[in-house]
CHARMM internal coordinates of N, CA and C (Angstrom, degrees):
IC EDIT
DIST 1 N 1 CA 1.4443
DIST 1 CA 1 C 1.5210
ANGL 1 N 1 CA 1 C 109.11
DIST 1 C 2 N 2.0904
ANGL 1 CA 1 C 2 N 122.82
DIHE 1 N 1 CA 1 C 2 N 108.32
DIST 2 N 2 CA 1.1638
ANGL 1 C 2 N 2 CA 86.32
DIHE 1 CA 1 C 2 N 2 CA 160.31
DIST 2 CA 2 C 1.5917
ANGL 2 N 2 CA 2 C 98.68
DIHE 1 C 2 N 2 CA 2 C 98.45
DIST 2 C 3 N 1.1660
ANGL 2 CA 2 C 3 N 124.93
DIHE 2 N 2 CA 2 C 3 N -19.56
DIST 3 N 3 CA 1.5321
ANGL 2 C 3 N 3 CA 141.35
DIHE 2 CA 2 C 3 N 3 CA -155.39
DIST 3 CA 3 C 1.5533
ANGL 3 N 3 CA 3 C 109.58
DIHE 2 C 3 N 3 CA 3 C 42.76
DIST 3 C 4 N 1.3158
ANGL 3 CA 3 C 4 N 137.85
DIHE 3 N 3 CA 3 C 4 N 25.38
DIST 4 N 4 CA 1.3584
ANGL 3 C 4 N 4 CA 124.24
DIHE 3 CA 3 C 4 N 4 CA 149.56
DIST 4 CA 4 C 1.5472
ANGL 4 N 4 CA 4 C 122.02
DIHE 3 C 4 N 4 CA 4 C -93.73
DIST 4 C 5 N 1.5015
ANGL 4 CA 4 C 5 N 81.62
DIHE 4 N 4 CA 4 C 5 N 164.54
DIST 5 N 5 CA 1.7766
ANGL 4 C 5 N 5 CA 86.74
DIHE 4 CA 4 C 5 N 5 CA -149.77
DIST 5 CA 5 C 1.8196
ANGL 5 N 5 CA 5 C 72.25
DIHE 4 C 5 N 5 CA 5 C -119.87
DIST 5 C 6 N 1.2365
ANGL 5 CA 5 C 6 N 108.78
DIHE 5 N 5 CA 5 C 6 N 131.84
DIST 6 N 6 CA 1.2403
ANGL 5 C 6 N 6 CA 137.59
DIHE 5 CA 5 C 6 N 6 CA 156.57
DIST 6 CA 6 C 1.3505
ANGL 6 N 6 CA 6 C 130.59
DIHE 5 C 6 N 6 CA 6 C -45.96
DIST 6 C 7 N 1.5564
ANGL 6 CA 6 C 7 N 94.72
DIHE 6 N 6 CA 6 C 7 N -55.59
DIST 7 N 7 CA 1.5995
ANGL 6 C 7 N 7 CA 122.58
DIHE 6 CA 6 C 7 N 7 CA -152.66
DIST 7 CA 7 C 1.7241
ANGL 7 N 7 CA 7 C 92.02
DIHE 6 C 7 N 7 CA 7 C -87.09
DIST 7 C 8 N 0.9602
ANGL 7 CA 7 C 8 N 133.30
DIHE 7 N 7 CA 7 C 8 N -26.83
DIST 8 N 8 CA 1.6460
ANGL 7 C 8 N 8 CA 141.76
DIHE 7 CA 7 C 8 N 8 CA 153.30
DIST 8 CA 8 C 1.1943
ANGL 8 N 8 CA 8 C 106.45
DIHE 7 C 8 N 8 CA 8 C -12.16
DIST 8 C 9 N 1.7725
ANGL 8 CA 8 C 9 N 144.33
DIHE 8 N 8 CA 8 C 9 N 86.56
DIST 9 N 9 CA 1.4216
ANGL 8 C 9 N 9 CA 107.99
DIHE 8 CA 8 C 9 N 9 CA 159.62
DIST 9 CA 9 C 1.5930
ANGL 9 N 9 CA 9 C 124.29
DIHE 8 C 9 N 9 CA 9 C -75.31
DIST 9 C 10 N 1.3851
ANGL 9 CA 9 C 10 N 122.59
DIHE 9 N 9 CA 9 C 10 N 2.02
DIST 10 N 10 CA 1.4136
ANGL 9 C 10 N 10 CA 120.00
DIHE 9 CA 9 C 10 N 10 CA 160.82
DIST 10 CA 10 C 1.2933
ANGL 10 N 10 CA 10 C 129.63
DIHE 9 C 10 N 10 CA 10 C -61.19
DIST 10 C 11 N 1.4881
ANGL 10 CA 10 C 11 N 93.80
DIHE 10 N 10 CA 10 C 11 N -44.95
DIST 11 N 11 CA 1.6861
ANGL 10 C 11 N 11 CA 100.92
DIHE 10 CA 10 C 11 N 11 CA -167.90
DIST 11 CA 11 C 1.9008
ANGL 11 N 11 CA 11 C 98.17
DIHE 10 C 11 N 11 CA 11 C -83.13
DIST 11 C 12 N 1.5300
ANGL 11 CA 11 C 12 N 131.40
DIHE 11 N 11 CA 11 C 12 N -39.20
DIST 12 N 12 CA 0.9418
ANGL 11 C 12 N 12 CA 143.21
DIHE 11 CA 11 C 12 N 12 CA -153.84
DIST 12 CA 12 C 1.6777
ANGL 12 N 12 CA 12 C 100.74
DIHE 11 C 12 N 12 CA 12 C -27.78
DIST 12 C 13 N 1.0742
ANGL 12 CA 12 C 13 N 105.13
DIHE 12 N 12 CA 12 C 13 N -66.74
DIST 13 N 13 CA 1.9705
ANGL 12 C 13 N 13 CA 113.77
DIHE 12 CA 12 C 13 N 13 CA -155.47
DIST 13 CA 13 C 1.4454
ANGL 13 N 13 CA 13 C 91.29
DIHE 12 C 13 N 13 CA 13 C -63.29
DIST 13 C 14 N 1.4528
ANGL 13 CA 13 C 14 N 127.07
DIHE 13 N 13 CA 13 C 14 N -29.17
DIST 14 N 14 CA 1.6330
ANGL 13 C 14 N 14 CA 131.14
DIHE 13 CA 13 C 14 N 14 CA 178.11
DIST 14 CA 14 C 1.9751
ANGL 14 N 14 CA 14 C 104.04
DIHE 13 C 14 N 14 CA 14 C -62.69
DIST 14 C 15 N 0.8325
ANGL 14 CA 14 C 15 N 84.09
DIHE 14 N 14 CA 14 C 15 N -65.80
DIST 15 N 15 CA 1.9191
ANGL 14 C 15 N 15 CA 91.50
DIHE 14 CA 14 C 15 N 15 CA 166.54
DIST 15 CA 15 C 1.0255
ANGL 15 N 15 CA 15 C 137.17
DIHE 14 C 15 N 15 CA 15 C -32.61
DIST 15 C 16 N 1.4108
ANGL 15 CA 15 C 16 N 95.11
DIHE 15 N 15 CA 15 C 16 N -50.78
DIST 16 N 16 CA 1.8379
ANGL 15 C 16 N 16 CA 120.24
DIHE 15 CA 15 C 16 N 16 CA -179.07
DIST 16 CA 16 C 1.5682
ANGL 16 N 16 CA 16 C 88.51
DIHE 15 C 16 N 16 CA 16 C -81.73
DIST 16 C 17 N 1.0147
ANGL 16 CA 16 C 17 N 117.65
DIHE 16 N 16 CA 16 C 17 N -53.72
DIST 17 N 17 CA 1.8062
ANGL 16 C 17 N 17 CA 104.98
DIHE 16 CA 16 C 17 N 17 CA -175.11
DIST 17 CA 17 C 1.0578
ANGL 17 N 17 CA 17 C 133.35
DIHE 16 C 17 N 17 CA 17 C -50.05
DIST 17 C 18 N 1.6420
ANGL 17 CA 17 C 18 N 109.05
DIHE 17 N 17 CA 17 C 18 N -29.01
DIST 18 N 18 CA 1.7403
ANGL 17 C 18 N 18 CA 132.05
DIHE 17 CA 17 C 18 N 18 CA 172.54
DIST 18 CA 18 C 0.7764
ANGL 18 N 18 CA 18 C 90.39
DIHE 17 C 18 N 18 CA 18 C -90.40
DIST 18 C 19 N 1.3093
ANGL 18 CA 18 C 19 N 155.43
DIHE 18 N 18 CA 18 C 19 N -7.41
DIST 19 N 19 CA 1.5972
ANGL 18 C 19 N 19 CA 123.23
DIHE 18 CA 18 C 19 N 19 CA -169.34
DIST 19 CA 19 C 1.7338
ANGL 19 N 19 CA 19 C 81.60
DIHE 18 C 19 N 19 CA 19 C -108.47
DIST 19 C 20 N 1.0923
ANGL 19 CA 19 C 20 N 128.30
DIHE 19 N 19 CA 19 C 20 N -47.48
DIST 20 N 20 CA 1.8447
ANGL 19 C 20 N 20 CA 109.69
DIHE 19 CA 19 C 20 N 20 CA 171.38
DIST 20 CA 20 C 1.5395
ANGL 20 N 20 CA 20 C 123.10
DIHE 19 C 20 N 20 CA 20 C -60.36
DIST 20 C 21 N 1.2360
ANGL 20 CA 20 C 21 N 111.02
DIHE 20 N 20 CA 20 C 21 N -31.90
DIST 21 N 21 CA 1.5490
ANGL 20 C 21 N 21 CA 101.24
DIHE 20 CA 20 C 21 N 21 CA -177.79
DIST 21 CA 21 C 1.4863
ANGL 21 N 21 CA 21 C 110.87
DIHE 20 C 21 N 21 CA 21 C -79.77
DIST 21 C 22 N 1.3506
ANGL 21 CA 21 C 22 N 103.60
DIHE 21 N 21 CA 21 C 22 N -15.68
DIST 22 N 22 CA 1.6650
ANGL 21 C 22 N 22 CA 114.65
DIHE 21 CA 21 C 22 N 22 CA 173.33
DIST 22 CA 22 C 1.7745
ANGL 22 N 22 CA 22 C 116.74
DIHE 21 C 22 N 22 CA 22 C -70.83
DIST 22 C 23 N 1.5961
ANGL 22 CA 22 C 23 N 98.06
DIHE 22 N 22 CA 22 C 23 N -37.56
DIST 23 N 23 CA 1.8424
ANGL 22 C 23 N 23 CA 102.65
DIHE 22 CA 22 C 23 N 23 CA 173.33
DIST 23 CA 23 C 1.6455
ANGL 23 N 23 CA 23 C 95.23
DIHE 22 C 23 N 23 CA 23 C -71.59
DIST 23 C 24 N 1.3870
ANGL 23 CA 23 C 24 N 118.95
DIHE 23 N 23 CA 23 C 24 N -48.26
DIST 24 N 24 CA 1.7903
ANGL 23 C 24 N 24 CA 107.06
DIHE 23 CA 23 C 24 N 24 CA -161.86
DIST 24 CA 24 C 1.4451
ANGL 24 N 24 CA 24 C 106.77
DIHE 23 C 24 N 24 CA 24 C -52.11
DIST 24 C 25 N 1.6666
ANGL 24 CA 24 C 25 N 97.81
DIHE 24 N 24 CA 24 C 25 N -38.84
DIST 25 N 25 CA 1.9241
ANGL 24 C 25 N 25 CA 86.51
DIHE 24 CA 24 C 25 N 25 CA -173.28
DIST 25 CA 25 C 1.1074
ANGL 25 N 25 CA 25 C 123.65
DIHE 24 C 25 N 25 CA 25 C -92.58
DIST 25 C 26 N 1.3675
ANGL 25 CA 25 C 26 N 129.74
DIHE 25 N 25 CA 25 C 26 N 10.55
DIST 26 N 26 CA 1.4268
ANGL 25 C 26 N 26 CA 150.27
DIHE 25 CA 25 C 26 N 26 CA 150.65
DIST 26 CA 26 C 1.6212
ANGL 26 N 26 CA 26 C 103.80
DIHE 25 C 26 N 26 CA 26 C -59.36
DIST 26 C 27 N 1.3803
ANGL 26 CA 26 C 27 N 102.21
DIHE 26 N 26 CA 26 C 27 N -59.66
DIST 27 N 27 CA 1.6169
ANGL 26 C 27 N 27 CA 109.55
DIHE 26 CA 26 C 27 N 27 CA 178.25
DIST 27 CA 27 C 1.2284
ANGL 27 N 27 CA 27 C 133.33
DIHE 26 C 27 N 27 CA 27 C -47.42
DIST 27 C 28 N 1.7811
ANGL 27 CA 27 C 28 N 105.74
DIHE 27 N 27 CA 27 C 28 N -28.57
DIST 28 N 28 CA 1.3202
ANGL 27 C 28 N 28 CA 108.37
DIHE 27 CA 27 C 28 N 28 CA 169.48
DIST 28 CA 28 C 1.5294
ANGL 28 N 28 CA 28 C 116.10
DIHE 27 C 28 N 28 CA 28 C -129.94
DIST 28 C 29 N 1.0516
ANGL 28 CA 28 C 29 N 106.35
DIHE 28 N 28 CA 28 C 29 N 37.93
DIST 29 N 29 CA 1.7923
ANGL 28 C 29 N 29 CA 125.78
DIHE 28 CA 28 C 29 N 29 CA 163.93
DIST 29 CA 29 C 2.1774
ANGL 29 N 29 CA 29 C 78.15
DIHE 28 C 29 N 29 CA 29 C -93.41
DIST 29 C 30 N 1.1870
ANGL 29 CA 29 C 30 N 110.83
DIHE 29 N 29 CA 29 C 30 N -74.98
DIST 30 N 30 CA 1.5760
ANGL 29 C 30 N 30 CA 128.74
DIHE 29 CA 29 C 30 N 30 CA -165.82
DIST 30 CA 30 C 2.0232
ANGL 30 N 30 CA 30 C 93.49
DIHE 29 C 30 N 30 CA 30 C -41.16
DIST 30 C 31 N 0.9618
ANGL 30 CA 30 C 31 N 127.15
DIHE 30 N 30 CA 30 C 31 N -52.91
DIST 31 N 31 CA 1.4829
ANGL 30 C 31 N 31 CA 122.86
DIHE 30 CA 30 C 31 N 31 CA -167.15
DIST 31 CA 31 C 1.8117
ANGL 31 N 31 CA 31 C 100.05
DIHE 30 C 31 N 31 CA 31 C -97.79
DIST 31 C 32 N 1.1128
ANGL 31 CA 31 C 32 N 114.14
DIHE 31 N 31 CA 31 C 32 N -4.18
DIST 32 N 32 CA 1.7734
ANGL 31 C 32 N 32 CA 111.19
DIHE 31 CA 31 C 32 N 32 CA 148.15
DIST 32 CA 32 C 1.3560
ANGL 32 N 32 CA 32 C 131.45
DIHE 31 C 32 N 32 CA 32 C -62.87
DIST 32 C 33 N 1.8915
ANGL 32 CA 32 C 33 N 95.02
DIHE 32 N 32 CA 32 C 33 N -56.42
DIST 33 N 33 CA 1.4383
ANGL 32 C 33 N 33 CA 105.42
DIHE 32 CA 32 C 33 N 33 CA -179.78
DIST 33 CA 33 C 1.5541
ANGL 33 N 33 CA 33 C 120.47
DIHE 32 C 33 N 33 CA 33 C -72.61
DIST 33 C 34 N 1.6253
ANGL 33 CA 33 C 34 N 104.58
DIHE 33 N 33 CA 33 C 34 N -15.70
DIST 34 N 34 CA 1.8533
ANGL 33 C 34 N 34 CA 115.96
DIHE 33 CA 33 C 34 N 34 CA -164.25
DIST 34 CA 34 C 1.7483
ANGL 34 N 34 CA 34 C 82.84
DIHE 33 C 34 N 34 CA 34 C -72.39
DIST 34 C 35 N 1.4369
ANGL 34 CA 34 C 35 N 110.03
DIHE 34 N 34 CA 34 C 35 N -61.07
DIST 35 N 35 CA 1.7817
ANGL 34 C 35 N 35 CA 117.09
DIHE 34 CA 34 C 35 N 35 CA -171.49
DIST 35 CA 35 C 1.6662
ANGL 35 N 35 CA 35 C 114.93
DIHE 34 C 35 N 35 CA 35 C -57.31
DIST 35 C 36 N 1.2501
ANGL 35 CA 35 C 36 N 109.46
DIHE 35 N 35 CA 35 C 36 N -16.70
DIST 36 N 36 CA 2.0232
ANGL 35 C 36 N 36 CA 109.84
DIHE 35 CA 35 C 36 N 36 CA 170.09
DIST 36 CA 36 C 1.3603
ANGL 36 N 36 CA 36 C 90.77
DIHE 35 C 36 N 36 CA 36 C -75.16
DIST 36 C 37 N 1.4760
ANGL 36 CA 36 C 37 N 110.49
DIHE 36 N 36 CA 36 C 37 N -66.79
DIST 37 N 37 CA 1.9959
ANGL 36 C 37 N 37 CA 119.59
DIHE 36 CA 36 C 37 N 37 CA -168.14
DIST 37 CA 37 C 1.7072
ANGL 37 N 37 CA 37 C 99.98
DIHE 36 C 37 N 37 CA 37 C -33.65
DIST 37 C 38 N 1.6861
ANGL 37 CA 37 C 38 N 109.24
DIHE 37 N 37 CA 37 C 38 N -58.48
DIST 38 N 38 CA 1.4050
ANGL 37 C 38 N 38 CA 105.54
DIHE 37 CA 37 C 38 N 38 CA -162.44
DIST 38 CA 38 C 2.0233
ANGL 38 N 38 CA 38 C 108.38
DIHE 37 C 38 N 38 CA 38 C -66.25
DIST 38 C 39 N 1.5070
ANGL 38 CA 38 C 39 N 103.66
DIHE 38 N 38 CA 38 C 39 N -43.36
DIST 39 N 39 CA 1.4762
ANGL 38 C 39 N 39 CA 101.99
DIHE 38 CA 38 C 39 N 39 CA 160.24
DIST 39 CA 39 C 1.3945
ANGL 39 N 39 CA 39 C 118.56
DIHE 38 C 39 N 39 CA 39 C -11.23
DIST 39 C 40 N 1.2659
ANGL 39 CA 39 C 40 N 101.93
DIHE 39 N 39 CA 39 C 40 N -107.21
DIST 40 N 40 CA 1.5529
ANGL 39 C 40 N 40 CA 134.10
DIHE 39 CA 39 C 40 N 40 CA 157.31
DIST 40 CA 40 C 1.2229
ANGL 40 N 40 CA 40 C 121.53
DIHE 39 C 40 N 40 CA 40 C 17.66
DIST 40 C 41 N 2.0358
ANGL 40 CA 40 C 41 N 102.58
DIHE 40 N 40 CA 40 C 41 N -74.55
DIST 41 N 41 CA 1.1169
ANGL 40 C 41 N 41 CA 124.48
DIHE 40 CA 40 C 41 N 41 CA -173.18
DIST 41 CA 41 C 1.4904
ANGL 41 N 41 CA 41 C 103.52
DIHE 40 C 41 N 41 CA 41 C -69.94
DIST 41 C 42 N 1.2356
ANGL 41 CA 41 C 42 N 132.09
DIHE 41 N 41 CA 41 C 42 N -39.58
DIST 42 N 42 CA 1.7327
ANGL 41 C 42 N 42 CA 134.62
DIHE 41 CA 41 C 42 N 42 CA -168.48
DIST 42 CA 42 C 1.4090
ANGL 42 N 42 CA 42 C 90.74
DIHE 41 C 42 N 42 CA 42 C -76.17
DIST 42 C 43 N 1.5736
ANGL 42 CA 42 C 43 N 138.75
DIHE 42 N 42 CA 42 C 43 N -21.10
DIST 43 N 43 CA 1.3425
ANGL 42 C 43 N 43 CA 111.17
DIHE 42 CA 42 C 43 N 43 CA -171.32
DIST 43 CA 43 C 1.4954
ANGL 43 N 43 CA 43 C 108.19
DIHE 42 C 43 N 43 CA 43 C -96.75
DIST 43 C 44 N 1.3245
ANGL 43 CA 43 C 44 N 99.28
DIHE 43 N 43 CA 43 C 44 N -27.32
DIST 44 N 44 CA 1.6388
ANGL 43 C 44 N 44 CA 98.13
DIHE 43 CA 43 C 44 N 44 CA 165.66
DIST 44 CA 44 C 1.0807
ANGL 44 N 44 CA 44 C 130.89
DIHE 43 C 44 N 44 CA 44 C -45.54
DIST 44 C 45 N 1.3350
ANGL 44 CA 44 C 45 N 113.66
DIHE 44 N 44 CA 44 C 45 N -52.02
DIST 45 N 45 CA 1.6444
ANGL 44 C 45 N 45 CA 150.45
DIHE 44 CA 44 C 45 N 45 CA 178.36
DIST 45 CA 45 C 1.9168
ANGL 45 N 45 CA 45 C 101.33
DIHE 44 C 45 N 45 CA 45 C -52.81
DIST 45 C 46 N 1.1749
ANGL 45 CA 45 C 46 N 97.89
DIHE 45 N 45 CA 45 C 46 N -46.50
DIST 46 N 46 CA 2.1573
ANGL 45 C 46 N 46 CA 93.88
DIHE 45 CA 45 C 46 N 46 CA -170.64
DIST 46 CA 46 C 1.5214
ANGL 46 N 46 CA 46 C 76.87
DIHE 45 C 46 N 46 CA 46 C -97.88
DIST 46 C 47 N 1.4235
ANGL 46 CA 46 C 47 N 174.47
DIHE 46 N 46 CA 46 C 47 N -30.77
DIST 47 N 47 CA 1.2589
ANGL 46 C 47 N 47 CA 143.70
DIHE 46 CA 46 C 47 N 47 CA 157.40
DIST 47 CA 47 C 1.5519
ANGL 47 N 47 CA 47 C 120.64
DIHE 46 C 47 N 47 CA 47 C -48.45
DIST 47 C 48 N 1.2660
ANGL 47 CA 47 C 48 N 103.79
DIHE 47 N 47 CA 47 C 48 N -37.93
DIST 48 N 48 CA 1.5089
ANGL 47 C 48 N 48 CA 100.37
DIHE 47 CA 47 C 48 N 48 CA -177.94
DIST 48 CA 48 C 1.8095
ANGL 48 N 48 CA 48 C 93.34
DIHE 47 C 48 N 48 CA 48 C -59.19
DIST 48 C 49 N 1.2036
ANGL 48 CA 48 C 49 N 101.02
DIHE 48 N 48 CA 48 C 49 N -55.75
DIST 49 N 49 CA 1.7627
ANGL 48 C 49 N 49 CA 92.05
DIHE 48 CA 48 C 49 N 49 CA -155.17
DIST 49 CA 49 C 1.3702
ANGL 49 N 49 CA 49 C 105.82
DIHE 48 C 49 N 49 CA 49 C -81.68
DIST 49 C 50 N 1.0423
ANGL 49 CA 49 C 50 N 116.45
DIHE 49 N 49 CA 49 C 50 N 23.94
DIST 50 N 50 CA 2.0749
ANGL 49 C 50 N 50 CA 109.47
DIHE 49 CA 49 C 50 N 50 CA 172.57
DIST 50 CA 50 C 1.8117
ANGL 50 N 50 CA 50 C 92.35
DIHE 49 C 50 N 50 CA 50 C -129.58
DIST 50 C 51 N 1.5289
ANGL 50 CA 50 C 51 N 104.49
DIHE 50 N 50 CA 50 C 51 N 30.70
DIST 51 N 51 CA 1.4019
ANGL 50 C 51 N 51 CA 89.45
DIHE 50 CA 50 C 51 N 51 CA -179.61
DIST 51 CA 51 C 1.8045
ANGL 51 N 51 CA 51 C 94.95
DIHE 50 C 51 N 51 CA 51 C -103.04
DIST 51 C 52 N 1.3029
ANGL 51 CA 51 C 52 N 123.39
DIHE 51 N 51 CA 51 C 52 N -5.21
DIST 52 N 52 CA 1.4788
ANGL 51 C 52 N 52 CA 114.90
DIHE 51 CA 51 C 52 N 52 CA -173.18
DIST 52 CA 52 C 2.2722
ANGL 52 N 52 CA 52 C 92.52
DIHE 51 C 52 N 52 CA 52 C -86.30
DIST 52 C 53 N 1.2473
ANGL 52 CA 52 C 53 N 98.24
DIHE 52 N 52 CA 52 C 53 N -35.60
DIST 53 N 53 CA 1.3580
ANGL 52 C 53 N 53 CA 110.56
DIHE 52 CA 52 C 53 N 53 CA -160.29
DIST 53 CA 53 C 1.6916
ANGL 53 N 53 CA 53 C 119.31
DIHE 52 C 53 N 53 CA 53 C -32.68
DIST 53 C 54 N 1.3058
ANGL 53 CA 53 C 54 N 99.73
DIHE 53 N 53 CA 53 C 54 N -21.55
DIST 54 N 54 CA 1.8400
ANGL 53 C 54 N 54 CA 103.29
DIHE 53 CA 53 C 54 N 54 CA -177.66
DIST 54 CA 54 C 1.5657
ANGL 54 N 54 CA 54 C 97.96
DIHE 53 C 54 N 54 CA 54 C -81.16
DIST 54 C 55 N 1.5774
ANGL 54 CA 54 C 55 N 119.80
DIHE 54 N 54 CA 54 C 55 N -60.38
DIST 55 N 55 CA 1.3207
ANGL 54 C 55 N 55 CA 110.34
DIHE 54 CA 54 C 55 N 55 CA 161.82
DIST 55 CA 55 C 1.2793
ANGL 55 N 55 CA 55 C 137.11
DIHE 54 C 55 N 55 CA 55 C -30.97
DIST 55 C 56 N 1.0694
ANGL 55 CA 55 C 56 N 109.96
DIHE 55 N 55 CA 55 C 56 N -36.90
DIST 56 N 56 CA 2.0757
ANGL 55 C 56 N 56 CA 123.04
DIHE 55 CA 55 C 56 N 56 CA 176.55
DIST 56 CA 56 C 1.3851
ANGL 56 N 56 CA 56 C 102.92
DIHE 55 C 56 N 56 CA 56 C -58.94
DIST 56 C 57 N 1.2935
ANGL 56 CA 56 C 57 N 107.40
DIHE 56 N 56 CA 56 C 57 N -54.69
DIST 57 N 57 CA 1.7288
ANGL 56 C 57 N 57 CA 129.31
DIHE 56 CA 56 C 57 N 57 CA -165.18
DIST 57 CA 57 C 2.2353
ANGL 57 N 57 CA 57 C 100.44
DIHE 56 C 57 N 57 CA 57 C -63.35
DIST 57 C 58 N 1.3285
ANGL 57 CA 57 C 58 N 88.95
DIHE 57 N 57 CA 57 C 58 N -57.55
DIST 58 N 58 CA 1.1426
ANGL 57 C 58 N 58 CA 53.54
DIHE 57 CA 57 C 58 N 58 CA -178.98
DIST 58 CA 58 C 1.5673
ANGL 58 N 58 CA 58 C 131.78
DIHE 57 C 58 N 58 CA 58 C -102.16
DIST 58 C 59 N 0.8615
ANGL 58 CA 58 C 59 N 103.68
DIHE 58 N 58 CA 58 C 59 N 35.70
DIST 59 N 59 CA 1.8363
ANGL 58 C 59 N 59 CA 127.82
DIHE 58 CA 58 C 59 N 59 CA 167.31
DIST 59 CA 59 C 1.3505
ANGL 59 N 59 CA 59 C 101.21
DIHE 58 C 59 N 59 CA 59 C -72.74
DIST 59 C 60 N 1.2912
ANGL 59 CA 59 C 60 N 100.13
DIHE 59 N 59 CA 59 C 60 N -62.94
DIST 60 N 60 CA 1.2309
ANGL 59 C 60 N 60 CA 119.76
DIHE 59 CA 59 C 60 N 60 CA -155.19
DIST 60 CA 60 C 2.0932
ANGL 60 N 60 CA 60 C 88.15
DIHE 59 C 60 N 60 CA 60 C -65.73
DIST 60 C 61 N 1.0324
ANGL 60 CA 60 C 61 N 113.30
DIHE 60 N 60 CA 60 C 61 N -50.95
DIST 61 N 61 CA 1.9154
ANGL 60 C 61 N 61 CA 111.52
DIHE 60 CA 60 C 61 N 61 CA -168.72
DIST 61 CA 61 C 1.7253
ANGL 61 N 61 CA 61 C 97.25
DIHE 60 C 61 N 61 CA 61 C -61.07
DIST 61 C 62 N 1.8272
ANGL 61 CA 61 C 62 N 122.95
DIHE 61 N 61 CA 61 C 62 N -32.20
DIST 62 N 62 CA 0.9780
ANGL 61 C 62 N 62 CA 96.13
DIHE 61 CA 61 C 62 N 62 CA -156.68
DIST 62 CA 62 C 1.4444
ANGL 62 N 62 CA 62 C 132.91
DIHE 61 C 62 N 62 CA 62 C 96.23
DIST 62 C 63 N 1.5739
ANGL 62 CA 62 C 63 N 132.75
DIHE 62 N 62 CA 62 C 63 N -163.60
DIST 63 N 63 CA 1.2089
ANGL 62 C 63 N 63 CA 125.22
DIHE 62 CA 62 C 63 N 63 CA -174.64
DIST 63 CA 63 C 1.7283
ANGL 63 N 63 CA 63 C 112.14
DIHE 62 C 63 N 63 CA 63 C -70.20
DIST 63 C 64 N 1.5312
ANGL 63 CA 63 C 64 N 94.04
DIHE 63 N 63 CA 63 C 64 N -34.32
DIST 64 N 64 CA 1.6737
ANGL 63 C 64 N 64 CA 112.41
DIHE 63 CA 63 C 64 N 64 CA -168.85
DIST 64 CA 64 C 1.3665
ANGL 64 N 64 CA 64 C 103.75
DIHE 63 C 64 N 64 CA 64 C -58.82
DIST 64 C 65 N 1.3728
ANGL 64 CA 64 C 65 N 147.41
DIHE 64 N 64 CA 64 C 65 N 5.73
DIST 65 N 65 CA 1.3612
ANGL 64 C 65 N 65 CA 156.57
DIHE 64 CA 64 C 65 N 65 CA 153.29
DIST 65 CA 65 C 1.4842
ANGL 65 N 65 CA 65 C 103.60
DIHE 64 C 65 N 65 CA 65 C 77.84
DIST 65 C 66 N 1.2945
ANGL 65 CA 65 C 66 N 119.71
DIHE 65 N 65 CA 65 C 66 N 170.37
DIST 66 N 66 CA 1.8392
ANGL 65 C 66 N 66 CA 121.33
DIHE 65 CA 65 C 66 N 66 CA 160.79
DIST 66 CA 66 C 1.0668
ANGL 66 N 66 CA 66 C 105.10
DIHE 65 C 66 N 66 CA 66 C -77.76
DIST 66 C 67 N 1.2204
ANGL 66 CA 66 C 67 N 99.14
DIHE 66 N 66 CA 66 C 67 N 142.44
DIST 67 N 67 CA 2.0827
ANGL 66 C 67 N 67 CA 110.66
DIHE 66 CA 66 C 67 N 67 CA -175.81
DIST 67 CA 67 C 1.1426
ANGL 67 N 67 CA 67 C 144.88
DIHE 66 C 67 N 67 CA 67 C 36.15
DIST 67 C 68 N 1.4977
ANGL 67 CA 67 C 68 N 102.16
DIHE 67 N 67 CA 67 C 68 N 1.35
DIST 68 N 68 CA 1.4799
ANGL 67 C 68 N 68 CA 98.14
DIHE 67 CA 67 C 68 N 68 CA -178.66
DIST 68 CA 68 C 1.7733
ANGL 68 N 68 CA 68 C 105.48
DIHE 67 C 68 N 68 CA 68 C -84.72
DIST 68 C 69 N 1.3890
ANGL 68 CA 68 C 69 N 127.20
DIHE 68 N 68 CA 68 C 69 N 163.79
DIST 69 N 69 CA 1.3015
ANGL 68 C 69 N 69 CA 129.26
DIHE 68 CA 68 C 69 N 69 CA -143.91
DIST 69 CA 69 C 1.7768
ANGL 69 N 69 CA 69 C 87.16
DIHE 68 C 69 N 69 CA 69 C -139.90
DIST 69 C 70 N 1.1737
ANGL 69 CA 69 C 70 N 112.74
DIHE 69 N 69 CA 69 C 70 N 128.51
DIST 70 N 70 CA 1.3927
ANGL 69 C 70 N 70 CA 107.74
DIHE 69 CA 69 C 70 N 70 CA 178.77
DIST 70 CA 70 C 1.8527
ANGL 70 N 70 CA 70 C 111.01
DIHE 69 C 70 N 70 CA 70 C -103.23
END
COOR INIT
IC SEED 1 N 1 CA 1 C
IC BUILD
């Protein structure tokens, strides 16, 4: 598999070492991309809900509008 040979006891502990440092950096390629996804998703999430918020505001001001300064 891969051209390593298993049955190697020279190469073996070399093998086994790539084949772990190969899961660790799999592991955190995998908990990089999970923390962009979760990014992402939380900023979507507070845009959706501050998208009514200009409307609220100016309900809430009335005729006197948002920000404008007379």
């Amino acid at each position: 598999m891969f051209g390593v040979d298993w049955n190697d006891p020279q190469t073996l502990w070399l093998n086994i070492t790539n084949l772990a440092l190969g899961l660790v950096t799999l592991g955190c390629v995998l908990v990089f991309a999970y923390s962009v996804y979760a990014e992402l998703r939380g900023r979507a999430r507070r845009r959706a809900e501050m998208a009514g918020i200009d409307g609220e505001l100016r309900a809430m001001l009335g005729s006197r509008g948002a920000g404008k300064s007379r």
